[in-house]
C-alpha angles and dihedrals in degrees: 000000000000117000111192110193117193128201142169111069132123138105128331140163117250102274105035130104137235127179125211138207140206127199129199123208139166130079087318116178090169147352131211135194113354122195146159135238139183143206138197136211103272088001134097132262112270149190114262098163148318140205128202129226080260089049093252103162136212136190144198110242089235092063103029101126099019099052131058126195118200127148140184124239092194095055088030091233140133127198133203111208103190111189127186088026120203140207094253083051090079116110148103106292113216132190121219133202110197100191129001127178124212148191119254137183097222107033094028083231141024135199113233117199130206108347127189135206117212091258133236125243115235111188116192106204115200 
């Protein structure tokens, strides 16, 4: 199977900056499309940015120009380098895998859709 790790969260003034990773592990042959979401507290779960395998990005209105996606296709990993953070900025960050393929001992590969990491919590004091 597919194992996402995230890092990078924590505390931080309004204003400040983090920048958080996720980490892919498992028998990977390839990786899609990686994003990241958020939640807050009594909200949905939402878009925050993804990056393609070509590294084609896309942002949520509320972080262009704050945020930045990139990602690296060696260490299968993606990062999220959010800049000017806000108060509703606050949630549990989570890192997404549309599509993985991995290497099986039976089938020599399998598609895995839709994975999740556990999430990391990032909290914008004013």
């Amino acid at each position: 199977q597919v194992q996402l790790v995230e890092s990078g969260g924590g505390l931080v003034q309004a204003g400040g900056s983090l920048r958080l990773s996720c980490a892919a592990s498992g028998s990977i042959l390839n990786i899609n499309t990686m994003g990241w979401y958020r939640q807050a507290p009594g909200k949905q779960r939402e878009l925050v940015a993804t990056i393609t395998i070509d590294s084609n990005t896309n942002y949520a209105d509320s972080v262009k120009g704050r945020f930045t996606i990139s990602r690296d296709n060696a260490k299968k990993s993606a990062y999220l380098q959010m800049n000017d953070l806000k108060p509703e900025d606050t949630a549990v960050y989570y890192c997404n895998v549309d599509w993985v393929l991995i290497r099986d001992d039976l089938r020599g590969a399998k598609q895995i859709f839709d994975s999740w990491g556990q999430g990391t919590q990032v909290t914008v004091s004013s």
